[in-house]
Each structure stands twice: as structure tokens, then as C-alpha cells.
C-alpha positions as a LaTeX table, in Angstrom:
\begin{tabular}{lrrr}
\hline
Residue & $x$ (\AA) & $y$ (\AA) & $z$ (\AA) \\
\hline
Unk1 & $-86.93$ & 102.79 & $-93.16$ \\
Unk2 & $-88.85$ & 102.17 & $-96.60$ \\
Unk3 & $-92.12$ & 101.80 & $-94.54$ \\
Unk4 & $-91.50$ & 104.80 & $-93.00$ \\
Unk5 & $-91.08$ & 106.72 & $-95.58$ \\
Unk6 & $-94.11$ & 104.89 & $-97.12$ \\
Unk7 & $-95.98$ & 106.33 & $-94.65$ \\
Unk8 & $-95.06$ & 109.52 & $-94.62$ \\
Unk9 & $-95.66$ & 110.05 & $-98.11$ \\
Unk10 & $-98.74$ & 108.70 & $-97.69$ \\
Unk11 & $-99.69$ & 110.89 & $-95.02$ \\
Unk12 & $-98.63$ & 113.73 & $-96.22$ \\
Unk13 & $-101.84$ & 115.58 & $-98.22$ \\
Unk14 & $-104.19$ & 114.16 & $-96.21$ \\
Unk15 & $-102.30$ & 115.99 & $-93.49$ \\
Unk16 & $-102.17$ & 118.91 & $-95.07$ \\
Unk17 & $-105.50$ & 118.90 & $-96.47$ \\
Unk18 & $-107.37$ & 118.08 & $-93.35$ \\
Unk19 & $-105.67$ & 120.72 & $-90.85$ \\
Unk20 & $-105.87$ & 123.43 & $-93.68$ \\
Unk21 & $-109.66$ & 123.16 & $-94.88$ \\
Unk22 & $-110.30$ & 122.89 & $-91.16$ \\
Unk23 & $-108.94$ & 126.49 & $-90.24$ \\
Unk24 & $-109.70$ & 127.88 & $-93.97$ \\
Unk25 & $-113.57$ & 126.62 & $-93.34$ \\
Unk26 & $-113.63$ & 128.15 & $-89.71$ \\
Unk27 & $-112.76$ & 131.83 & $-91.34$ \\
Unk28 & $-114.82$ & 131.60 & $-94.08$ \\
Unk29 & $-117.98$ & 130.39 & $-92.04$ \\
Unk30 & $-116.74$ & 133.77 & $-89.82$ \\
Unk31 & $-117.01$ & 136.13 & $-92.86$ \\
Unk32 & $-120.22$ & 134.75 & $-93.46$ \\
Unk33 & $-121.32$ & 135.77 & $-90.65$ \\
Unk34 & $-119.61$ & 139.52 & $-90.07$ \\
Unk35 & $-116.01$ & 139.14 & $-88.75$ \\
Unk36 & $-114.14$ & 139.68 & $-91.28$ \\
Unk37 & $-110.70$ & 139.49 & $-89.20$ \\
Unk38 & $-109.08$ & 136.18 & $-91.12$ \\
Unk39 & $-110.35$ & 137.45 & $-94.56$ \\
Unk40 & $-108.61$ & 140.85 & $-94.16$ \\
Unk41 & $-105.33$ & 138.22 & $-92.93$ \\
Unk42 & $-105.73$ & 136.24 & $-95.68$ \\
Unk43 & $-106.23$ & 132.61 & $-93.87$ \\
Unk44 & $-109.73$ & 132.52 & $-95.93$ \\
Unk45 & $-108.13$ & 130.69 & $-98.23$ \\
Unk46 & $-106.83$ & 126.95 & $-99.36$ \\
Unk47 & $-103.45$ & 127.68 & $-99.63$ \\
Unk48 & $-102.15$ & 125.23 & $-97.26$ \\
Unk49 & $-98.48$ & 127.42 & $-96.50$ \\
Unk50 & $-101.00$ & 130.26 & $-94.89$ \\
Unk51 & $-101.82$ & 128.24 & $-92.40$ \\
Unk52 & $-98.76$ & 125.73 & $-91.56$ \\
Unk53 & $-97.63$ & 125.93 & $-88.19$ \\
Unk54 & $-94.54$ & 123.87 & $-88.17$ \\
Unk55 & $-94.78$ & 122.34 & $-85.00$ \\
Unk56 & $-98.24$ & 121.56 & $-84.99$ \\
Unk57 & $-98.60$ & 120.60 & $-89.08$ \\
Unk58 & $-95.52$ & 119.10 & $-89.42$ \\
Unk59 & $-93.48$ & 118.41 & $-86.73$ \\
Unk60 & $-95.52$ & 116.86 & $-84.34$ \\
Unk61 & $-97.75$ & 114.32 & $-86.64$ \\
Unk62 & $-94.72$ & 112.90 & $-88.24$ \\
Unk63 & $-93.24$ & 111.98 & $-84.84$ \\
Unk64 & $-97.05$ & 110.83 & $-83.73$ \\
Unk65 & $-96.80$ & 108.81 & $-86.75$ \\
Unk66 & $-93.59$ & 107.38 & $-86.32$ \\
Unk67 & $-93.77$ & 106.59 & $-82.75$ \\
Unk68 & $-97.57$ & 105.37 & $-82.78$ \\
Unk69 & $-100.63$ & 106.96 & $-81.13$ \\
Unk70 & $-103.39$ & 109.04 & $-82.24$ \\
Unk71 & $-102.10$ & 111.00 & $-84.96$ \\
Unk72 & $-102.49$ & 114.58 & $-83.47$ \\
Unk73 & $-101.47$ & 118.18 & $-84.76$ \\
Unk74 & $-103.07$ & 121.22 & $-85.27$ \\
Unk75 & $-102.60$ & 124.75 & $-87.55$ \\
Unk76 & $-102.47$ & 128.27 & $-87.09$ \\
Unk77 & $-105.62$ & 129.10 & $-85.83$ \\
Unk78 & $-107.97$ & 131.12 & $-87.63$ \\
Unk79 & $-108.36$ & 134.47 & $-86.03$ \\
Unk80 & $-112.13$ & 134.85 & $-84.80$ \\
Unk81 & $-113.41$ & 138.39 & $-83.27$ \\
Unk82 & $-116.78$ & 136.91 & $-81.69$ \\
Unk83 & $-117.67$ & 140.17 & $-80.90$ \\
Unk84 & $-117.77$ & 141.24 & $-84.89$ \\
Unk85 & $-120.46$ & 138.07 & $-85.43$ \\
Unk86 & $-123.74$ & 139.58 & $-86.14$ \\
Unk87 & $-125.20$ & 137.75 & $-83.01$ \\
Unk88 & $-122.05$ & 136.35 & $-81.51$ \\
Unk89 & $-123.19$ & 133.60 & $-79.19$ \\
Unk90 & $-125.58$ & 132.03 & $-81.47$ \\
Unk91 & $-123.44$ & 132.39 & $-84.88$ \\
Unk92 & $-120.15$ & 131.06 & $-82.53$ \\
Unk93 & $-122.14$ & 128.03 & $-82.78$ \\
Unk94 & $-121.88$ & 127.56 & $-86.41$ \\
Unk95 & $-117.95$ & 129.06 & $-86.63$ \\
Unk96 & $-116.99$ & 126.63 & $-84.44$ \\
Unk97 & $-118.83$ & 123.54 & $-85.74$ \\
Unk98 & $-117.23$ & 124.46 & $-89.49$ \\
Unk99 & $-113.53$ & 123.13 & $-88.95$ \\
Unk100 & $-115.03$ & 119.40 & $-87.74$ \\
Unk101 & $-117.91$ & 119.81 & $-90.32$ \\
Unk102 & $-114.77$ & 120.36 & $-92.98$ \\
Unk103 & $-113.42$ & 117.22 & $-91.52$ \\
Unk104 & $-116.45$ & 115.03 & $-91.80$ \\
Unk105 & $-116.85$ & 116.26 & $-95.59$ \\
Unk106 & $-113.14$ & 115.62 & $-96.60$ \\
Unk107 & $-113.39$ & 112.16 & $-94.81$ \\
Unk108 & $-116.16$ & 111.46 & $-97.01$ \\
Unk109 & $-114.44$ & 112.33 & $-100.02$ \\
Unk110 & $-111.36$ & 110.09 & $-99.35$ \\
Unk111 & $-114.13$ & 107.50 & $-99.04$ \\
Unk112 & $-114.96$ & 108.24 & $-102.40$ \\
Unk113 & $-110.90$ & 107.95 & $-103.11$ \\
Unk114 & $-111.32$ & 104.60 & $-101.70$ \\
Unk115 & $-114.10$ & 103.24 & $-103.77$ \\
Unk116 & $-112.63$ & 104.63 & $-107.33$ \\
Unk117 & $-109.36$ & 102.91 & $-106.06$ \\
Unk118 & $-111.48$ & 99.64 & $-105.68$ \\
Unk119 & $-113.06$ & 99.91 & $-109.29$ \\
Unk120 & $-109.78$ & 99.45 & $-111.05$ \\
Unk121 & $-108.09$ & 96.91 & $-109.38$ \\
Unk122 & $-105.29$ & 96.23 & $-111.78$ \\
Unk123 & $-104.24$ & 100.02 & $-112.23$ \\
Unk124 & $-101.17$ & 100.53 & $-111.08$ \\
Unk125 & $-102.70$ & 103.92 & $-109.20$ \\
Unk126 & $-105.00$ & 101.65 & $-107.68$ \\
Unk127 & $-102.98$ & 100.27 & $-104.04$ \\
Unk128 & $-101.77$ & 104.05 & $-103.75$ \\
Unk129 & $-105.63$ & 105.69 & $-104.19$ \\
Unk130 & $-106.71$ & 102.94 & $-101.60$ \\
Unk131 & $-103.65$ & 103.69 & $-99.01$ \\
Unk132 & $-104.19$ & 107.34 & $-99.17$ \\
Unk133 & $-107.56$ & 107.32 & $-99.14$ \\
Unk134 & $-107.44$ & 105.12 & $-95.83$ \\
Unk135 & $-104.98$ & 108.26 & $-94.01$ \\
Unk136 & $-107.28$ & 110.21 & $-95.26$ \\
Unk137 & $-110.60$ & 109.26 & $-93.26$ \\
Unk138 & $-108.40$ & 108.25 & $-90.60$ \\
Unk139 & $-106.62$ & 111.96 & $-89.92$ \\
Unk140 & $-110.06$ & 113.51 & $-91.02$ \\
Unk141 & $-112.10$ & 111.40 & $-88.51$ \\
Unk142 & $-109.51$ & 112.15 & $-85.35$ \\
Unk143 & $-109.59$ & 115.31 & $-86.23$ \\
Unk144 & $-113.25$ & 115.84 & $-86.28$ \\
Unk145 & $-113.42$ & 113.67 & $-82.89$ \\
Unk146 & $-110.86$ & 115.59 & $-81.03$ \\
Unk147 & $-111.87$ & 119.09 & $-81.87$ \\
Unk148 & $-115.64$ & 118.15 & $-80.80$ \\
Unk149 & $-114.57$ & 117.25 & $-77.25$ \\
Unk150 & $-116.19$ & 120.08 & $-74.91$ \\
Unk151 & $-112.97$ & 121.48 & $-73.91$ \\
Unk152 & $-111.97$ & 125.34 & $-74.70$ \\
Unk153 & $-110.11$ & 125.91 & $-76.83$ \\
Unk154 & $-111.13$ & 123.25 & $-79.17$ \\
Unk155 & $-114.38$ & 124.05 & $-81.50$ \\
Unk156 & $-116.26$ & 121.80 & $-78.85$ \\
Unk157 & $-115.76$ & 123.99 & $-76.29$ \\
Unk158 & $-117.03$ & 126.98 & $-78.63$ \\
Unk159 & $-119.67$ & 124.83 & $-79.60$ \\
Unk160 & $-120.37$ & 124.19 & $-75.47$ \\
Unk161 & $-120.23$ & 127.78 & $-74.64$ \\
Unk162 & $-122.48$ & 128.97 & $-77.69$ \\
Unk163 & $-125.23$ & 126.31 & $-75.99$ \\
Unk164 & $-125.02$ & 127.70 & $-72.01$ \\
Unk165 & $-126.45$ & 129.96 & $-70.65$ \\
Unk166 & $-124.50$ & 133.23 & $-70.63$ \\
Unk167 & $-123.37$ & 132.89 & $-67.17$ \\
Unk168 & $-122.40$ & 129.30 & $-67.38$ \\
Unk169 & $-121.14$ & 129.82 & $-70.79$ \\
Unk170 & $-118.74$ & 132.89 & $-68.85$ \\
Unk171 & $-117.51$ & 130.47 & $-66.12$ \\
Unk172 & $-116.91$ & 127.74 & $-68.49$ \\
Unk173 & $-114.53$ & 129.93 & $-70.87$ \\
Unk174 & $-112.26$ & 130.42 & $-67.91$ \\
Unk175 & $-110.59$ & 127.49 & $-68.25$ \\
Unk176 & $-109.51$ & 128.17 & $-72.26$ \\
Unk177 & $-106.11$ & 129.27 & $-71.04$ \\
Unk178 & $-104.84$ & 125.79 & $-69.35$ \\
Unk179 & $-107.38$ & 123.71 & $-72.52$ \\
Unk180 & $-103.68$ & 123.15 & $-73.94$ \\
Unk181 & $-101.86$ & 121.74 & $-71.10$ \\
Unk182 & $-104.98$ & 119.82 & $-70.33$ \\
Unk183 & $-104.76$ & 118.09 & $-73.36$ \\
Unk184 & $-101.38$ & 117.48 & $-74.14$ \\
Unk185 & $-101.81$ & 115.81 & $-69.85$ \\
Unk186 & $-104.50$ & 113.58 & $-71.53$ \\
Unk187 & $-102.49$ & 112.46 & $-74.39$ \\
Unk188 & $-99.43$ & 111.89 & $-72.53$ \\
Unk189 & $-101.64$ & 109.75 & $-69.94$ \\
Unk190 & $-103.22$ & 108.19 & $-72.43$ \\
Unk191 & $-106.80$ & 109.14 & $-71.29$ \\
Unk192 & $-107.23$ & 110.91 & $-74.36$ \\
Unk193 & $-106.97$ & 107.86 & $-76.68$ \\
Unk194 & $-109.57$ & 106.11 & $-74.37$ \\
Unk195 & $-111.79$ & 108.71 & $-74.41$ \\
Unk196 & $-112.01$ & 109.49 & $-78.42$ \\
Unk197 & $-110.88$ & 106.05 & $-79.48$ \\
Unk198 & $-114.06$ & 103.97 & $-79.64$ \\
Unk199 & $-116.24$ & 107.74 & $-81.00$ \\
Unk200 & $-113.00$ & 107.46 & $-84.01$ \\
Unk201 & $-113.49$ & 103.95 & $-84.58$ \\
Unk202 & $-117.32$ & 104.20 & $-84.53$ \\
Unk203 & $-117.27$ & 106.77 & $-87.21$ \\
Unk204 & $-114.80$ & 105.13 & $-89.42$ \\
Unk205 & $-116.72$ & 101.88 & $-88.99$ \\
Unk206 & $-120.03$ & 103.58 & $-90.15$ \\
Unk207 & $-118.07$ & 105.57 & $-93.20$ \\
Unk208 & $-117.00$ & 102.33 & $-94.23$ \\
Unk209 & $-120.35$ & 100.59 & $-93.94$ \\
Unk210 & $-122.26$ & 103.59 & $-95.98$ \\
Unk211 & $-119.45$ & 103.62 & $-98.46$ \\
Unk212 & $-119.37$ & 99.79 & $-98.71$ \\
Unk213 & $-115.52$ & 99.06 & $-98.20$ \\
Unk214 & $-115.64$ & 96.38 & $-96.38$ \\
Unk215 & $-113.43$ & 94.14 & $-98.73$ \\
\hline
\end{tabular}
């Protein structure tokens, strides 16, 4: 029970953190660029309670992290009008590759966690720093992974539809209403940790190496 509860509050921020700055990035890189739809909602913004959905943020991770597996979860999503983007298949692109680009950047600076943690061994902040930091690339990398896979709904299937050719890029979107079921069938089967795990441990492993935590 202790190590549960270890892990939960270990969990926790980096959680938080990582699902929020994903949507909050994905609206802001949208007002950038003309659609103005989650700034006039108010999800352009790091408050993490505007975009907690409490299935996906809460619910679901803690029983992925209680019961093993990928960690998975997800937030509200950001609302995106394409059509308000100032050229909307090219700046989709960029929308879309935000959230995981928010991911890569936060798993960077729990890296950086990491290493302070390392510099003061006997500080009794020390074990904690290193712990957290750990979750922290670990639900930052998945993330990142998972939402790059070329499936719609998930920012790589924006990303795939922003690259093909209009009428390939039409056909493709078609399948954005059954992306869910899709992947919660791949995660149940277990095809989805095969297919991500060796591109999450291959990051990891190289944000490690760069960082030099090794010890």
C-alpha cells in the first residue's frame, strides 16, 4: 500500500504537467496562427483544472499505474477550428506537432530535475528530485510517442493529413471517428505497447545518454 501511494504521489505533477502543457501548447500554437477558438475558451492557459478530464487525467493513469502497462491518459482537448488557420493545411502541421513538441521539452526539463537531484546527494530532497524527475521523462516520453503515431485523432494523424495530398489527406481523415476504439483495441491487445515500446525506450535511452544519467 505505501508503494502505492509512493507512486502516486510521485506521479502526480508530472501527470498533470505533461497532459496540461500538451493541450495548453496545442491552443496557443493555434492563436498563433489565427484560430482563436481555445483562447476565447480559455484552455490557452497553464492552469491545469481547465483542462482535467477526469477520466482521462485522473482516472485512468492511476489505474494504468496501479495495474501496470503503458501509463496512458489524455485531457480535454483543445478546441481547433482548422478552417480559422491562416493556411489551414500547412499551419495544421505545426498545431498538431506542438502538444508532443511540449512533451519532448518538459521531458528535457525533468532531465534537468534529474541531474540537480544527482549534484546533492546527501540532501534530503535529493531521492525525491531523482524519483520524480524519472515519472517525469517517462509520462512525457509516452506521451510524445503515442500522440505521434499516424492515427486520427492523435496529433500524428494531423501531422499525416497536413503532409498528403488533399485527396489522400480527405480519405485518410475518415477514419478519425473509430481512431478511439482503435486504440483503446491496441492497448487492450497489447499491440500498442509493441509498437511504441522500443520508439519510448529509444528516446529515454538517448535523454539519458545526452543528459549523462547513467549512474
Amino acid at each position: 500500500m505505501d508503494s502505492i501511494i509512493q507512486n502516486i504521489a510521485i506521479y502526480a505533477l508530472p501527470v498533470i504537467f505533461a497532459i496540461t502543457l500538451h493541450e495548453a501548447a496545442h491552443g496557443y500554437v493555434a492563436k498563433h496562427f489565427g484560430d482563436l477558438t481555445a483562447y476565447t475558451q480559455g484552455r490557452v492557459s497553464l492552469n491545469p483544472i481547465r483542462h482535467i478530464d477526469p477520466v482521462g487525467t485522473i482516472l485512468l493513469p492511476l489505474l494504468t499505474l496501479l495495474l501496470g502497462g503503458i501509463l496512458f491518459g489524455w485531457a480535454k482537448p483543445v478546441p481547433v477550428n482548422f478552417a480559422a488557420l491562416r493556411r489551414p493545411k500547412q499551419d495544421m502541421l505545426w498545431v498538431a506537432l506542438a502538444g508532443p513538441g511540449a512533451n519532448l521539452f518538459m521531458a528535457l526539463l525533468w532531465a534537468l530535475v534529474i541531474k540537480l537531484g544527482f549534484s546533492f546527494p546527501q540532501n534530503d530532497l535529493a531521492r525525491p528530485m531523482v524519483l520524480m524527475g524519472a515519472a517525469g521523462i517517462n509520462i512525457n516520453v509516452i506521451l510524445m510517442v503515442l500522440n505521434l503515431l499516424p492515427l486520427p485523432p492523435l496529433d500524428g494523424g494531423r501531422i499525416a493529413a497536413s503532409l498528403l495530398p488533399h485527396r489522400m489527406a480527405h480519405t485518410f481523415s475518415k477514419i478519425e471517428p473509430y481512431g478511439f476504439m482503435i486504440l483503446l483495441f491496441l492497448l487492450v491487445t497489447g499491440v500498442l505497447g509493441a509498437i511504441i515500446g522500443p520508439f519510448i525506450e529509444i528516446t529515454k535511452q538517448m535523454i539519458i545518454w545526452f543528459f549523462g544519467l547513467e549512474s
